[in-house]
C-alpha positions in Angstrom: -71.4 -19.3 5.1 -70.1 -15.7 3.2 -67.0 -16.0 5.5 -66.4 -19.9 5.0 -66.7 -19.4 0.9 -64.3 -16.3 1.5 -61.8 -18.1 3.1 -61.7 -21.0 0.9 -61.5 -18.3 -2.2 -58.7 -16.8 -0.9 -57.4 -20.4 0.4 -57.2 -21.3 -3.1 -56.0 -18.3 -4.4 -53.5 -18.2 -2.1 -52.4 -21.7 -3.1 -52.3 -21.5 -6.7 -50.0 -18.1 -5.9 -47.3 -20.5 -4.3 -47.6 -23.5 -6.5 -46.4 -20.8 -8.8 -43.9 -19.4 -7.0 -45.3 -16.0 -7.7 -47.1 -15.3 -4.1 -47.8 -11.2 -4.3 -47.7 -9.6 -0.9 -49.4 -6.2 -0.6 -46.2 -4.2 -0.1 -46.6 -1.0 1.6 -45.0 1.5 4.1 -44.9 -0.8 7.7 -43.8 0.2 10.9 -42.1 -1.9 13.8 -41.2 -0.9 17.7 -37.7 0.1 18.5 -36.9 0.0 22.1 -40.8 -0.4 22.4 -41.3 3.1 21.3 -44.5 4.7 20.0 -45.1 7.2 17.2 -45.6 10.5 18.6 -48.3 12.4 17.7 -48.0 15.3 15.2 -46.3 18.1 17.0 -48.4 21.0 18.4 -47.1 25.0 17.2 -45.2 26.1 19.5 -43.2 29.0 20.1 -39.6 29.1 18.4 -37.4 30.1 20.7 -33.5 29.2 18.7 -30.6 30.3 19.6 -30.0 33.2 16.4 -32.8 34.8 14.9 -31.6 33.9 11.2 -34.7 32.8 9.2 -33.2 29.7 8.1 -30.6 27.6 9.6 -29.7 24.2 11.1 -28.0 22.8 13.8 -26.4 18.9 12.9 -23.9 16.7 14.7 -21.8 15.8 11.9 -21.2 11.7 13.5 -24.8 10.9 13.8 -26.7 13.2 11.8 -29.1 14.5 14.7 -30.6 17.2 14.2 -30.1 19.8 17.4 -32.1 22.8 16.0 -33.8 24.1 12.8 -35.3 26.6 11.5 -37.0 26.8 7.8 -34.9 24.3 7.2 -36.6 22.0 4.4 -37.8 24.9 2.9 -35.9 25.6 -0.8 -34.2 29.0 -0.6 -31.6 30.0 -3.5 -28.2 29.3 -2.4 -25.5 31.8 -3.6 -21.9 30.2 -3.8 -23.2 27.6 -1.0 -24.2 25.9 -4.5 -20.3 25.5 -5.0 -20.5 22.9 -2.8 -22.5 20.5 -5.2 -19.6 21.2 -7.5 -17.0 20.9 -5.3 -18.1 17.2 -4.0 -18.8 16.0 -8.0 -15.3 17.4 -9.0 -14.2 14.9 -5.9 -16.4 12.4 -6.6 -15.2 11.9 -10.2 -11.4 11.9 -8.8 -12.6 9.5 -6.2 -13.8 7.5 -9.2 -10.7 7.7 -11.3 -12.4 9.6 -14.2 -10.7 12.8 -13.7 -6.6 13.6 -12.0 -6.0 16.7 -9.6 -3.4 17.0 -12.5 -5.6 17.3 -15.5 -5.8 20.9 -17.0 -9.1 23.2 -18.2 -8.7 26.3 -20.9 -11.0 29.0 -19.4 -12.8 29.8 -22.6 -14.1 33.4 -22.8 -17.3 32.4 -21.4 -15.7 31.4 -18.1 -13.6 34.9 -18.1 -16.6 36.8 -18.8 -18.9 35.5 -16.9 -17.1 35.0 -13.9 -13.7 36.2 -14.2 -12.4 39.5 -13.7 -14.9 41.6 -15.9 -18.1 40.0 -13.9 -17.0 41.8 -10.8 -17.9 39.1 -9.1 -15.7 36.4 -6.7 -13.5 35.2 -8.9 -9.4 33.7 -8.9 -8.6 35.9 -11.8 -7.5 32.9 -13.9 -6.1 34.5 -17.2 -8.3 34.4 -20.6 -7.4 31.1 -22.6 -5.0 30.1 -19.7 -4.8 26.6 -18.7 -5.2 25.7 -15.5 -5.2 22.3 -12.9 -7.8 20.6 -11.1 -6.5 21.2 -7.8 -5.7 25.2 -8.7 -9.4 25.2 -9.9 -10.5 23.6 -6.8 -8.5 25.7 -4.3 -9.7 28.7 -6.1 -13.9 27.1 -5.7 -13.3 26.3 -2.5 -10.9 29.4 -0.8 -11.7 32.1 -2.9 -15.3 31.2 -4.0 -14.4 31.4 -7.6 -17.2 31.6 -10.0 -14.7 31.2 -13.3 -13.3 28.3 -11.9 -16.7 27.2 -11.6 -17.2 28.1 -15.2 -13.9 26.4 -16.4 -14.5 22.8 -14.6 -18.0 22.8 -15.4 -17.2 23.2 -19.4 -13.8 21.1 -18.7 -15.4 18.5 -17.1 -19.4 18.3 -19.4 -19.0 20.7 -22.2 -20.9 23.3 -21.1 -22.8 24.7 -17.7 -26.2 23.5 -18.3 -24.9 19.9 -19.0 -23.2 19.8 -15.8 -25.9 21.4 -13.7 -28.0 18.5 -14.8 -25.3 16.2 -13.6 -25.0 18.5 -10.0 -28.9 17.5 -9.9 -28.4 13.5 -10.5 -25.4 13.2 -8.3 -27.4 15.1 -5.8 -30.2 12.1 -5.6 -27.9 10.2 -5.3 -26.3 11.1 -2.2 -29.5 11.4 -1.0 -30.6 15.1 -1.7 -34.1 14.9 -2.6 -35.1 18.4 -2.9 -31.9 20.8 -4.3 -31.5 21.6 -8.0 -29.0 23.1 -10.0 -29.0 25.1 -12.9 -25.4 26.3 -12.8 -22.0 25.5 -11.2 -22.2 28.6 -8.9 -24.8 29.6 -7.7 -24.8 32.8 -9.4 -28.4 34.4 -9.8 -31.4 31.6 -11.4 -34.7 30.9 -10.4 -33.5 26.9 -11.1 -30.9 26.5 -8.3 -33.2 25.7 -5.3 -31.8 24.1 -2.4 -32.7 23.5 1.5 -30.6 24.3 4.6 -31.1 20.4 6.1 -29.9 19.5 2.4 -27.3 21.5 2.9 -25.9 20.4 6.3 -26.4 16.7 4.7 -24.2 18.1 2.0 -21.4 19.1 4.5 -21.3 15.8 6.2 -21.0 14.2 3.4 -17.6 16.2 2.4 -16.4 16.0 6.2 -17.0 12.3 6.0 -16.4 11.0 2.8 -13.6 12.7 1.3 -11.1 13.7 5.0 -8.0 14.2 2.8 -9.9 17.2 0.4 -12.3 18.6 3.6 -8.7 19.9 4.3 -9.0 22.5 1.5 -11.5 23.9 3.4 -9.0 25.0 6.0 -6.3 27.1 4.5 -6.5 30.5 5.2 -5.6 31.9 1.4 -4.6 31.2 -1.7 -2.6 33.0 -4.4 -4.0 32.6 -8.5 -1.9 35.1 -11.0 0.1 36.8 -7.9 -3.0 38.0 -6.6 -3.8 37.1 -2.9 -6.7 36.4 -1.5 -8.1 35.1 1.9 -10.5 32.8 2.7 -13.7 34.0 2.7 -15.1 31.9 5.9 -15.2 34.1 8.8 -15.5 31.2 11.5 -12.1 30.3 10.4 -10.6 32.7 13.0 -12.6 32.9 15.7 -11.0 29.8 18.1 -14.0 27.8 18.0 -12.6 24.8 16.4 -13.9 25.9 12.7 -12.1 24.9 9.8 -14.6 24.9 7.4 -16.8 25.2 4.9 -18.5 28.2 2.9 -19.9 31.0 2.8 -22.3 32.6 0.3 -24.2 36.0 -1.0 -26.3 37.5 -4.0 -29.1 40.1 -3.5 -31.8 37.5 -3.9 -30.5 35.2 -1.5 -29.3 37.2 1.0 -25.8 36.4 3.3 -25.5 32.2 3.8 -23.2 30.1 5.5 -22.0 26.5 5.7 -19.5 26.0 8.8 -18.3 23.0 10.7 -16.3 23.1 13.9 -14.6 20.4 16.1 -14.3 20.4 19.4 -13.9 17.4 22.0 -13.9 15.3 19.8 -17.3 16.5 18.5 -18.4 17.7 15.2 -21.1 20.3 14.5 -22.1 21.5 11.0 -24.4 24.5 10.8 -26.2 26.4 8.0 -27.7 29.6 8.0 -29.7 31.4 5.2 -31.1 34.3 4.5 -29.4 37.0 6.6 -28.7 40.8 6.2 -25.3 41.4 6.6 -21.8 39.6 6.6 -21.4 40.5 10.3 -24.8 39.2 10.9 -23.6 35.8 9.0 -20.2 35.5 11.1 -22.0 36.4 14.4 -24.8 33.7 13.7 -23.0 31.4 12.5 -20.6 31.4 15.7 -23.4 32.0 18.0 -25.2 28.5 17.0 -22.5 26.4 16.9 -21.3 27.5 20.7 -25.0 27.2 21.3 -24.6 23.5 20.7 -21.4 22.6 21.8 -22.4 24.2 25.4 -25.9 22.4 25.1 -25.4 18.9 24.1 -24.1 15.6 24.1 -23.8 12.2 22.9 -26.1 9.5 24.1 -25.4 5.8 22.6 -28.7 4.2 21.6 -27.9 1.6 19.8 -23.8 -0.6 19.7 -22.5 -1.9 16.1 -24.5 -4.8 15.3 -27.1 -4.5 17.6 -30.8 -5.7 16.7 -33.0 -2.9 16.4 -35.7 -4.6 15.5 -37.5 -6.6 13.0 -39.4 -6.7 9.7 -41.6 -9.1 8.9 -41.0 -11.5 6.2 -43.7 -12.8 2.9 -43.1 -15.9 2.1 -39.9 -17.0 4.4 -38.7 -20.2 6.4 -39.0 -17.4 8.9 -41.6 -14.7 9.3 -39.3 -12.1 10.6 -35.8 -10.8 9.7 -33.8 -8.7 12.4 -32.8 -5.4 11.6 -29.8 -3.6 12.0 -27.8 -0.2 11.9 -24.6 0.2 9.7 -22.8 1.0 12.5 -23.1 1.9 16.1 -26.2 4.6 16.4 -26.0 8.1 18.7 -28.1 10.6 19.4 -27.3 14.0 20.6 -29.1 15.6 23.5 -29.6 18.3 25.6 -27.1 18.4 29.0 -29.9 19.1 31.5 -31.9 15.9 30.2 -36.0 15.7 30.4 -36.3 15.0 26.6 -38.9 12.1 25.8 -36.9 10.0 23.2 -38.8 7.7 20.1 -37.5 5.3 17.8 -39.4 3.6 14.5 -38.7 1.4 12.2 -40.3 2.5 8.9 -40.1 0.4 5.8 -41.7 -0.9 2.9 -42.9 -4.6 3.7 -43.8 -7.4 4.2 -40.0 -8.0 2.8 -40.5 -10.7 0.0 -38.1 -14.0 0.4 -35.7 -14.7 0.0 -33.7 -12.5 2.1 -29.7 -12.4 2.0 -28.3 -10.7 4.9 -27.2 -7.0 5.1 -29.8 -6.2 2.6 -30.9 -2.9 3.1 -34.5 -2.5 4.5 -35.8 1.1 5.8 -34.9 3.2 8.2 -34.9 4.0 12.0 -36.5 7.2 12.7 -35.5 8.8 16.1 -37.7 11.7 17.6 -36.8 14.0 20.0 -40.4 15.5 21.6 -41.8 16.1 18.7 -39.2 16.8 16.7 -37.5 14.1 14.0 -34.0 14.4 14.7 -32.5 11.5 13.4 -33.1 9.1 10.2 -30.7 6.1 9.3 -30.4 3.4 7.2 -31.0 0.1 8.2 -30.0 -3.4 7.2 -30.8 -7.5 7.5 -28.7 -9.1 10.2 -29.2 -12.5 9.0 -30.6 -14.5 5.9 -34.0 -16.0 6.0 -34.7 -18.5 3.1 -37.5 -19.1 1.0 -40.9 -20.5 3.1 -42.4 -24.2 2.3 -45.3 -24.0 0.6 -47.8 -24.0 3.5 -45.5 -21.4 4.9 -45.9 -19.1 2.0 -50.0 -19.8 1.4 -50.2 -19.0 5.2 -48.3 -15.7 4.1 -50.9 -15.2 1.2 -53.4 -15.4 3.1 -52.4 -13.9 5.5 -51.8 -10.5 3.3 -55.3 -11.0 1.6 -57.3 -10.8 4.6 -55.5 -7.9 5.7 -55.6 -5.9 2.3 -59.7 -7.0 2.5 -60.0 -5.5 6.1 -58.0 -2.2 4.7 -60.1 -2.0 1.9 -63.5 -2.4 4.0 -61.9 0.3 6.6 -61.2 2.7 3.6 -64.9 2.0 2.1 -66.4 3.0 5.7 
């Protein structure tokens, strides 16, 4: 008799939800089989044996994402000039955008000079005191000669003043989907506020390889010349015949020797970061050391073709109870050459997905592991529409979700 007068209380609650078109679904984190995989369990310690002993670094393939090794790698370290980066990709992003022209010209104020000019005695293009001076200049001089007054001088040029635009370097950051990194200057020069990871680093990378091909090539040239003085570029892989041809490097006292470096070869694309090191030679030999390390060790393995179904998610309140779920574009994992891995793929999202549901709407991601290692997230979208449920359709729903958030909440109570 409880039970009966239960069901016909939620029954009726239930109803009166759809009558109103306002049917609430207990929305939380849901996960659905890919390839009939199961969650692995959480990984046991074991012993790290990496290819370089550098305390933090990262090993990506720059197509996919996958992760190949890490190291420390979610852990916030201070960057040095890798923080450049974060200024280099907003100064593209608002040309990208149309609010700002390679042509447009900056006055380095005497705050720029000072501070990172020639009397900081620190890497700098040597851009003359109340010169003016292009965006593209001021990005070749970021970019190839680590310049902290050109830093300076876009970061004023572009927000007023450093603090302004460091809060935009954090904002933009979230938005390409760094979570974790802050910035309190355009530099990187010494402060306890610019905190960034290696794995948001390497994300960093891809996302200038990827998104902006035409400037990545910036990060190639060899030199650059700013007031007749000559300087190389300050990336040691550049030289070394592995197929490097970019990005940055990166040093202060607190953070120790860093480096961002991507190399092609094969037609694949590796990005690495390491952190943290004692030495520039250290850096160079590290840095070449992983990325031969996993261009010897690994390969592409399709897992999923362009518009494939991955899976599904299931639907509250829909003509159908499930929506099929699909990558953005084909999906590929890299693994090791001598094979044996045990390979798992989820679907994690947020559901039951309320309808109605347009198609390509984007819901969750696919997780990929690799042993116990998480190699691999991507987005994931609808692959079809699903309309909005009769209304028995949508108080079976309501139901449906009541009973399960009663059970949950009995569980939790145990």
């Amino acid at each position: 008799m409880r039970f009966r007068a239960l069901l016909s209380a939620c029954l009726a609650a239930a109803l009166l939800s759809a009558f109103a078109a306002e049917a609430t679904a207990a929305r939380r984190e849901r996960e659905a089989p890919a390839h009939a995989a199961k969650k692995p369990a959480a990984p046991a310690p074991k012993k790290d044996d990496g290819p370089i002993s550098a305390p933090h670094a990262i090993l990506i393939d720059a197509a996919s994402g996958s992760v190949l090794f890490e190291r420390n790698a979610d852990q916030l370290v201070q960057p040095a000039s890798l923080a450049k980066l974060m200024t280099v990709e907003y100064v593209f992003h608002l040309i990208e955008e149309g609010k700002l022209k390679l042509t447009d010209e900056f006055r380095v104020s005497e705050n720029a000079w000072r501070k990172g000019g020639a009397p900081s005695h620190t890497s700098t293009m040597f851009a003359a005191l109340n010169s003016m001076v292009s965006v593209d200049n001021l990005l070749h001089g970021v970019i190839i000669q680590s310049a902290n007054d050109a830093c300076i001088v876009l970061a004023e040029g572009i927000a007023g003043n450093e603090a302004e635009f460091a809060a935009r370097l954090t904002k933009r950051a979230r938005e390409i989907g760094l979570q974790k990194s802050v910035f309190a200057n355009s530099n990187g020069l010494p402060d306890p506020g610019t905190l960034v990871t290696s794995h948001e680093l390497a994300m960093l990378a891809r996302h200038l390889i990827l998104d902006y091909p035409e400037f990545y090539k910036i990060f190639g040239q060899r030199d650059f010349t700013w007031n007749k003085i000559h300087q190389l570029n300050r990336n040691p892989l550049l030289g070394m015949e592995i197929g490097a041809d970019g990005l940055k490097t990166g040093f202060t006292k607190e953070a120790g020797y860093g480096l961002v470096g991507s190399a092609a070869q094969n037609g694949l694309r590796l990005i690495a970061v390491i952190n943290g090191v004692k030495s520039a030679k250290e850096r160079a030999e590290e840095g070449k050391k992983l990325l031969e390390w996993g261009f010897h060790n690994f390969q592409a393995r399709p897992l999923f073709a362009e518009g494939q179904t991955i899976g599904y998610a299931k639907v509250f309140g829909g003509g159908s109870g499930y929506v099929p779920l699909q990558a953005y574009g084909p999906v590929q994992l890299m693994v090791p050459k001598t094979g044996g891995d045990k390979i798992i793929a989820r679907i994690v999202y947020t559901g039951p997905v309320p309808a109605p549901v347009a198609k390509d709407t984007p819901v969750g991601v696919l997780k990929v592991w690799r042993n116990d290692n998480l190699v691999l997230t991507t987005p994931l979208k609808t692959a079809a529409s699903v309309a909005k449920g009769n209304l028995p359709q949508r108080a079976f729903d309501a139901v449906t979700e009541m009973m399960i958030g009663l059970f949950r909440a009995g569980v939790q109570r145990l």
